[in-house]
N, C-alpha and C positions, 0 to 999 in steps of 0.2 A: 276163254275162247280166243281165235286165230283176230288181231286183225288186218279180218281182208278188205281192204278199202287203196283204193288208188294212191299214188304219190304225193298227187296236190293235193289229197284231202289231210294228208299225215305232218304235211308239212302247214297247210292251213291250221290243224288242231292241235298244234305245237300249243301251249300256256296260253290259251287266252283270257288272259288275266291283265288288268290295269289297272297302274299307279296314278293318284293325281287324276284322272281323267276327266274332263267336262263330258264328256259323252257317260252312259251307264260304265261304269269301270268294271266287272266282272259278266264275261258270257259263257255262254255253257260250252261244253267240249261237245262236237258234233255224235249223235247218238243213230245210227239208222234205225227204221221199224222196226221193232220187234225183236231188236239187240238189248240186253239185259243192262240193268240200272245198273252194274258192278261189271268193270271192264275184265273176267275172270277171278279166278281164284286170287289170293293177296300173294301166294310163292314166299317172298323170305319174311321172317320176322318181325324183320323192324317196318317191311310193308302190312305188317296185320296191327301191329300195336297205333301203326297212324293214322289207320285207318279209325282204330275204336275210338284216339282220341278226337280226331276230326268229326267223326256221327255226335260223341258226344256234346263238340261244342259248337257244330254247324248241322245240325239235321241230319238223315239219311242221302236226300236226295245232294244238298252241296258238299256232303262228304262224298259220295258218288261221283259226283262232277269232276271233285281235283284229284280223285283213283284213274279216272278216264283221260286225263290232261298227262298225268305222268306215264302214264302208259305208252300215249302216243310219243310222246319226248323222247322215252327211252329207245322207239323202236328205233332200227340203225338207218335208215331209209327218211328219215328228219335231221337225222344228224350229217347223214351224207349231201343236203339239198344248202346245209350252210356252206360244207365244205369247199361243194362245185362252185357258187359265188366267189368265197373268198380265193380260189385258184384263178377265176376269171380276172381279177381284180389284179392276182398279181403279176399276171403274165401281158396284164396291161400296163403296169407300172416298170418291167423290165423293155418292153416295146419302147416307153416314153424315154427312157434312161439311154436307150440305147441311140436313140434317132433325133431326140429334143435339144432344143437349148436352154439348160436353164435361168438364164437369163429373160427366155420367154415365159418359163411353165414353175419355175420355185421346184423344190421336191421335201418328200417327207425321208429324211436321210435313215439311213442305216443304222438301228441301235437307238431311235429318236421316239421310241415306245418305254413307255415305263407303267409302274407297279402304283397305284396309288397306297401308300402302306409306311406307316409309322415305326419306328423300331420295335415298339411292343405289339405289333402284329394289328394296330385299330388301322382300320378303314372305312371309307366312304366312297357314295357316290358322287361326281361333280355334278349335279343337279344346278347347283347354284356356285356362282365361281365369278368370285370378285378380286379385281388387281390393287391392290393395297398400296398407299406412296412409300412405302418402305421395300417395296421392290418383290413382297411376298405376295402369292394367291391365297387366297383364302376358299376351299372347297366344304359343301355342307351339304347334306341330305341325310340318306339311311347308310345304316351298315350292309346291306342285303335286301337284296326285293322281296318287299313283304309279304308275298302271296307263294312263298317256297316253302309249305305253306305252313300259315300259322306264324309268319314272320315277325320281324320287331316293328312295329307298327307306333309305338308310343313313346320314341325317343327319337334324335336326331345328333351324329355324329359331323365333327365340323374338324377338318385337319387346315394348315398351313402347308404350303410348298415353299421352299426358298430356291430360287435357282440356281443361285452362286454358289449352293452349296453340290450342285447336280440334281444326279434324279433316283439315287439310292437311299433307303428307308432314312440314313441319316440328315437327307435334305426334308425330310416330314416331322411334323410335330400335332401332337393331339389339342385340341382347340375347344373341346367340347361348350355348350353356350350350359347357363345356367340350369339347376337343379329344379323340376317344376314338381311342387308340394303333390300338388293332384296326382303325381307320378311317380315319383322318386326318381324317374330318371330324366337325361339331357330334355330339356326341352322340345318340343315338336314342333321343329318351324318349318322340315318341309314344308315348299308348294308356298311359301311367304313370298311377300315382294322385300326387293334387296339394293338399296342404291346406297348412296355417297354424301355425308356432310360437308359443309363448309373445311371444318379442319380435320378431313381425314377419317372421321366414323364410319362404320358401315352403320346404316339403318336399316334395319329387320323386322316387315308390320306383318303379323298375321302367322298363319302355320296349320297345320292338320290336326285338328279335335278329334273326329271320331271317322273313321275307315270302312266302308262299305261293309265286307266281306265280314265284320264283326256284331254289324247293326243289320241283317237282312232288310229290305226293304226302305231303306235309309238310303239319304245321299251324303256325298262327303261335309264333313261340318268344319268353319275357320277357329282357328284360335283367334282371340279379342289380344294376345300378349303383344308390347313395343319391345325392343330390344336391342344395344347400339353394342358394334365393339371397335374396340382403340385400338388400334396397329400399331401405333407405338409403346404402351403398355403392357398390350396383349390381353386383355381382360373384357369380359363380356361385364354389362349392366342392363337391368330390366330398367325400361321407363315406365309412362302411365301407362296404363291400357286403353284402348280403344273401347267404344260404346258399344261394341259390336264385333262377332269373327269375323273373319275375310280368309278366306282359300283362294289363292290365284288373286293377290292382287297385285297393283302395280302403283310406286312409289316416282312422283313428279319433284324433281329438287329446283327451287325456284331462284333467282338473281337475288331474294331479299333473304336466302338463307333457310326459308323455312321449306319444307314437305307436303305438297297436297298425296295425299292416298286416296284410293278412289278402286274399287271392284272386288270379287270374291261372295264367294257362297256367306251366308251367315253360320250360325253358331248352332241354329235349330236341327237341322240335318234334314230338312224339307225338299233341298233344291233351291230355299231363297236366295237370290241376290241381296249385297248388303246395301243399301240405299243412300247410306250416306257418304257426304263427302268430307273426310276428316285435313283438320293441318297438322304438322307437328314442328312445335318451335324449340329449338335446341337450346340446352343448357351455354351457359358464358363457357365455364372450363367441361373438357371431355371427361372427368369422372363424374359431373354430375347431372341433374335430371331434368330434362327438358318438361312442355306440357302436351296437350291435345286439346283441340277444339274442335267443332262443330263447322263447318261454311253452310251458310244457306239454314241451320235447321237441322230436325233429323229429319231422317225419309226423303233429302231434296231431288232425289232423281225420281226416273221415272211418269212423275207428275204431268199434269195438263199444262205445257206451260215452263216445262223444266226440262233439262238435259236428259238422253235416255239412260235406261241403266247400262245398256251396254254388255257387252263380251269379258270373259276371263282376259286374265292380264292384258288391260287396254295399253294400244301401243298411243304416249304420252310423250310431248316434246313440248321445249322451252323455244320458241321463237326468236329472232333480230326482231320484229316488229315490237318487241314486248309482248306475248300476250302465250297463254298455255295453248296447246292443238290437241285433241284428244282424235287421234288416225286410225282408225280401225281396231281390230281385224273384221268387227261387223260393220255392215253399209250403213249400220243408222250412226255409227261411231264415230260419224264429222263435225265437231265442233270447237268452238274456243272461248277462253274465257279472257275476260283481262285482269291487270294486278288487284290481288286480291283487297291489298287496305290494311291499316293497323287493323282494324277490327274488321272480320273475315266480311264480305258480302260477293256475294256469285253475283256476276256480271258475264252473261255470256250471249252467243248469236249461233244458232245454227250455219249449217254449210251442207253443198253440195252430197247429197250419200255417193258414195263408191258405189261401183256397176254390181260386184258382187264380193258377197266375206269370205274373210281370208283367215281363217282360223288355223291356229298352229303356224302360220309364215311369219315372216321376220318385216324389220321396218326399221329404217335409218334416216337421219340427216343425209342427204347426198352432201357429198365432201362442195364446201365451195367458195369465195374468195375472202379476203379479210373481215371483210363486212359479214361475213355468218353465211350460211347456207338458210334460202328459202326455203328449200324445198323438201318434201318428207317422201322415199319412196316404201311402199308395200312392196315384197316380194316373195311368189309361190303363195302355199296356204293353201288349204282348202275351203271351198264353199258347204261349209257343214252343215248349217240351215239350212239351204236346199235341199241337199241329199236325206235331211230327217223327215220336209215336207215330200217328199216325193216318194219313199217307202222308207216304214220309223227303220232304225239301226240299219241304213243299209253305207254301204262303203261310200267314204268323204273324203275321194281320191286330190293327189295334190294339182295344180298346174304350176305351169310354168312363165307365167304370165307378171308381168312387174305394173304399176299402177304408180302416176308419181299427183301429187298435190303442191301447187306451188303457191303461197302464203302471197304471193304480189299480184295475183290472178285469181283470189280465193272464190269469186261467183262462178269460175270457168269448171269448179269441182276436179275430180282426178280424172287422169289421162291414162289410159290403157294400153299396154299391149302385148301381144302376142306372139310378136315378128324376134327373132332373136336381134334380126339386124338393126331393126330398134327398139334392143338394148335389153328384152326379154330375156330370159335363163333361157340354159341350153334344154335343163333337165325340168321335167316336176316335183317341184320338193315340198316339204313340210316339215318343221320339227329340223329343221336346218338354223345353220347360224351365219350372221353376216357381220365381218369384222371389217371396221374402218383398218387404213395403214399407213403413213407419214406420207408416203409418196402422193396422196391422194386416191391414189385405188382402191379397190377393195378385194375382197376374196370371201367365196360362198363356201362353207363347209358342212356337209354331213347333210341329213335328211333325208326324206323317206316317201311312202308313198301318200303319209297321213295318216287315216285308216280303213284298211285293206281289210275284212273280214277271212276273207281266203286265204291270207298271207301272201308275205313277199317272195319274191327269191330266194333271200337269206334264211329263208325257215322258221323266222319271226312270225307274230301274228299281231294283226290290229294296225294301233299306231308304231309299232315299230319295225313292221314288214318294209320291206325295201330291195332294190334292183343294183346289181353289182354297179349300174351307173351313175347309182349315187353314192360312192365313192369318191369318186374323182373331185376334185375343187374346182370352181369356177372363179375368172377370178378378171375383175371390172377396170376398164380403161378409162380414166379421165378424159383421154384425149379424144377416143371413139364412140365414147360413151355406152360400149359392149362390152357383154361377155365373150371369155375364150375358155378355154379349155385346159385345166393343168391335171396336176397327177394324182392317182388315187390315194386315199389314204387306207391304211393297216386294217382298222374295224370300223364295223358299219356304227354314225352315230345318228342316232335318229332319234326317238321322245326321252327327254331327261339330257339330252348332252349340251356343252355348252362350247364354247370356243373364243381366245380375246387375246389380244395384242400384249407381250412382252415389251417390259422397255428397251432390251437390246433388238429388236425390229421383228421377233420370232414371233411365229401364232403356236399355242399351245391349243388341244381339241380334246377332248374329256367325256365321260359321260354316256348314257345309253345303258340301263338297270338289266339290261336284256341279253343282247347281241354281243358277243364276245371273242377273244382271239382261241379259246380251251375249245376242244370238239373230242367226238368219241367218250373214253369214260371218264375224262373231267369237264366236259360240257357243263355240270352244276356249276363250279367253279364263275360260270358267265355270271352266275347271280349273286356271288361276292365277294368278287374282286375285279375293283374299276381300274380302269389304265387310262393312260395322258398318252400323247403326241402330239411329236413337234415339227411343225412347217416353216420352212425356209423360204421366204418370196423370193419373187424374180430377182428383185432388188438386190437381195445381196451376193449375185454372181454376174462375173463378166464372161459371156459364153457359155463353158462351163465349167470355170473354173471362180474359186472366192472373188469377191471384189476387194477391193482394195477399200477400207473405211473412212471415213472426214473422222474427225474428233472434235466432242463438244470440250474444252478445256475450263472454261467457267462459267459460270452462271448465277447472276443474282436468286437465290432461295426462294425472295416475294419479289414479289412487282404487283404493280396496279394497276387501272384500265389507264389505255392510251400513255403510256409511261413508256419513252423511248431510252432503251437499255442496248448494253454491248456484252458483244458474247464474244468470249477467246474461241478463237477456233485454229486448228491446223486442216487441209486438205490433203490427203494421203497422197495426192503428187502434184506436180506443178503444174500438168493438163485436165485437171482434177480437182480446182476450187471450190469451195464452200461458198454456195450460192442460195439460200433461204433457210428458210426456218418454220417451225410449224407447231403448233401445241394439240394435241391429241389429251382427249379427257378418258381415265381409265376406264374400261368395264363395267359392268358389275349386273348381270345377264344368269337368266334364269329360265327354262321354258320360251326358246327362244325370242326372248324380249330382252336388251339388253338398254338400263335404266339408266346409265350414265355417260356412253362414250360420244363423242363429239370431237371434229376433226375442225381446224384454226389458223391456218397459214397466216402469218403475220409480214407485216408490210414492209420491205426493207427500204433502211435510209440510208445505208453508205454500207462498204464494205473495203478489205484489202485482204494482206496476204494471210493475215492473222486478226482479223477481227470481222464482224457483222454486225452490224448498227440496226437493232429492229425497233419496231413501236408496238406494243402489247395492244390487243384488240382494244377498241373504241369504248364497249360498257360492257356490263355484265349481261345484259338480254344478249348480246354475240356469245358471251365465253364466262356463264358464271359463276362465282366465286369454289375456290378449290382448289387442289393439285391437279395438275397437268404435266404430262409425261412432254420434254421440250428437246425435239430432234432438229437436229442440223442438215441439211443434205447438200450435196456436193452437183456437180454438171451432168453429171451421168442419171440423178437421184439416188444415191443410193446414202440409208438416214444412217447417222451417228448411231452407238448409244445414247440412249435418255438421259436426261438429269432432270429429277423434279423441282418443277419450280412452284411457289401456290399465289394463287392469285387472291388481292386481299384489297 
């Protein structure tokens, strides 16, 4: 049959289908009365044989559903509504080029997009995208979105990027994590939490058990599997396992070294939350096996009397005061604990709720003086609880709204607002990233509307519909303590993307299983094959043309707290000195939650033409234990490259 249905409904009924999702992850494709279970006859071949296999291992009716979904995809009238966006986009970005400075606005340069793609053709999504002290990313998730359809659902593909090497198949290499018996294949740690050891591990707790779309009536279920890998070996290792799955949680790295974990679905596939709150203590050498233990007991959340359970990946920070802060993205999500003790015991105090949750928004350290930054801010998110209480599955639009909490005022709770001019987004985002940057600024990239049931501009549906104007970067004044305005990037990224600071001063943006640069008849192509891009800040143009760079020339390897050290420096002209220095902790962000980075200015004791006398932060509650990416910056600010240094 014809379908005759409006624009916005073809571009609303584009795949509404969802990866990871705390909300129901799959909804039906819109059906009007008395229009028939099967969107017409099947036409080619290989549309009749998908179809048998789909009734036979998903019903009649969910094999009806994704016949209906690709129908509408294919019609040319979906494909046209991304088009129109992304021409909006870039006829703004030729505006900004032409009339900007970039010294104001950064730009995403020409030829600054790339293929994520191995020599032998593997790929991934950056779902999850950690900066390794070897100077490598490390990207992981699927090969392909799972719901195309019948996808790979029970593996997980993990490549390397090296930069130095560029951005052609031969700067990738295949990284896959361990072989899991129940599978045979890569282990399933999508949708895990992903942060950073003492000497350089990545830690990987938790992963995707079982997948909606395969268990009808089921919710998504965590993997119980630990998992650490060595950037300088290169070699993944399973630790212990967890008591329990976790989907969507979120990994706390503490000043004494160890791991609290803490949220995600359990194992059951009910919809539970996991209840407990696990530690993990790392092995002495990086090939071998750390443990797990229990804080509090099992079940310690939730309880009469105990911390709540909380939201998917709770946004989690280490304090100057000494003490963890568990910040959102739900209002009951205020609390802290203090050090936990040789032997685990929760000590904790409720706090102020936030005015309203902020699901899917991002949350940072605000950058701030030697002493550590107090303050944690919320930005964008959706308030999804409301939107459930108020009519179930209805849309859980983003705003634009920033919320900060300051740790020295903790009974005053968070502060809100609205107003751009203090200090709120321009845009409403969700499913956005927020990267710290030497200079002390920041920059907002990607994000979306949330989720949009009707879909976005883009043609998108759900959580990764979105508006040509979230494109554009935003990107935050230390001095003003606002946002402004910079230039759009290439593809829209919005649920699954991620974004993080390079050590030569570059932001790299990844990510988004969905939305893609392909349209017309390689539009599939959106669903497996991810692309990188790369943003240039203010910082490294004068006008608009390059800046001229400081150079870090050496640098102690370790240092330790309050240890006042020299750093060779040149300043790239004589009006142009090397005036401070800064430590930035890498990455390591996932579902807009990003579990490791932390911005460190450090204190200067003398300086000359060639050298910089600093004192490395005070203790480990300001800056703790780890590599740290250590930039120089000059009078104008504009940062060196990196050199890592690890703090011990």
């Amino acid at each position: 049959m014809a379908l005759a249905r409006p624009a916005l409904a073809l571009i609303v009924a584009a795949v509404s289908l969802a990866l990871c999702a705390p909300a129901q992850a799959h909804h039906a494709a819109p059906r009007a009365a008395g229009e028939s279970l099967w969107p017409g006859p099947a036409g080619s071949p290989s549309e009749r044989l998908l179809r048998e296999e789909e009734t036979a291992a998903l019903g009649v009716e969910h094999a009806a559903e994704h016949a209906r979904l690709r129908a509408y995809q294919r019609d040319p009238r979906w494909r046209r509504a991304l088009e129109r966006a992304t021409a909006v986009a870039t006829r703004a970005r030729a505006r900004l080029a032409a009339s900007g400075r970039l010294d104001r606005t950064g730009r995403w340069p020409d030829g600054g997009e790339f293929d994520i793609r191995t020599p032998d053709g593997t790929t991934t999504f950056a779902t999850h995208a950690v900066m390794l002290p070897t100077g490598k990313v490390l990207w992981y998730s699927i090969p392909s979105h799972p719901d195309r359809p019948l996808g790979p659902r029970h593996l997980a593909v993990a490549v390397l990027w090296d930069p130095s090497k560029g951005t052609g198949p031969g700067s990738f290499k295949r990284m896959n994590p361990p072989i899991d018996p129940a599978t045979g294949q890569p282990v399933n740690i999508w949708c895990s939490g992903n942060s950073l050891l003492a000497d350089g591990r990545v830690l990987v707790t938790g992963g995707n058990l079982m997948y909606t779309v395969e268990s009808p009536g089921q919710k998504f279920a965590g993997l119980n599997h630990v998992y650490t890998f060595d950037p300088f070996s290169e070699r993944w290792k399973r630790q212990p396992d967890m008591l329990h799955g976790r989907w969507y949680p979120t990994n706390l790295f503490m000043p004494d070294g160890r791991t609290l974990i803490m949220g995600g679905l359990d194992e059951r596939g009910y919809g539970d939350k996991n209840e407990d709150l696990e530690l993990f203590t790392p092995s002495r050498s990086r090939s071998g096996r750390g443990r797990i233990s229990l804080v509090g007991g099992a079940g310690v959340l939730g309880d009469a009397g105990r911390p709540p359970v909380g939201d998917y990946y709770p946004h989690m920070f280490w304090m100057p005061s000494g003490r963890g802060l568990i910040a959102g993205p739900w209002t009951v999500d205020t609390w802290w604990f203090s050090p936990l003790g040789k032997s685990p015991k929760l000590r904790w105090k409720d706090l102020p709720n936030a005015t309203q949750s902020r699901v899917w928004g991002t949350a940072v350290l605000l950058p701030g003086g030697p002493d550590g930054s107090h303050q944690v801010e919320q930005l964008g998110g959706s308030d999804k609880p409301k939107a459930d209480s108020t009519e179930p599955d209805s849309d859980a639009l983003a705003t634009n709204s920033v919320s900060v909490f300051d740790e020295r005022h903790a009974d005053a709770g968070w502060n809100d607002t609205a107003s751009v001019r203090r200090g709120a987004l321009h845009h409403p985002r969700s499913h956005a990233n927020t990267v710290l940057l030497p200079d002390g600024s920041m920059v907002e990239v990607g994000g979306g509307w949330g989720d949009k049931k009707d879909g976005g501009e883009n043609g998108a549906p759900n959580q990764w519909a979105a508006a040509p104007f979230h494109l554009t970067t935003e990107l935050w004044s230390p001095r003003s303590k606002t946002w402004r305005l910079g230039p759009p990037q290439r593809e829209f990224r919005t649920y699954h993307s991620t974004a993080l600071l390079l050590p030569d001063g570059r932001v790299v943006s990844a990510g988004d299983d969905y939305s893609g640069r392909f349209s017309g008849a390689e539009a599939e192509r959106n669903f497996t094959q991810d692309s990188a891009e790369i943003f240039e800040p203010p910082y490294l143009f004068d006008g608009n043309a390059k800046a001229p760079r400081p150079k870090l020339r050496s640098a102690p390897a370790r240092a330790t707290w309050a240890e006042t050290v020299r750093l060779r420096v040149k300043g790239a002209r004589t009006d142009r000195p090397v005036t401070r220095a800064v430590l930035v902790a890498p990455s390591s962000v996932t579902h807009a939650v990003d579990m490791n980075q932390r911005y460190v200015p450090l204190r200067v004791k003398g300086r000359d033409k060639r050298t910089l006398t600093v004192r490395m932060p005070g203790d480990a509650d300001i800056a703790p234990p780890g590599y740290y990416m250590l930039f120089v910056l000059d009078r104008s600010g504009t940062p060196s490259v990196a050199r890592w240094v690890r703090l011990v």
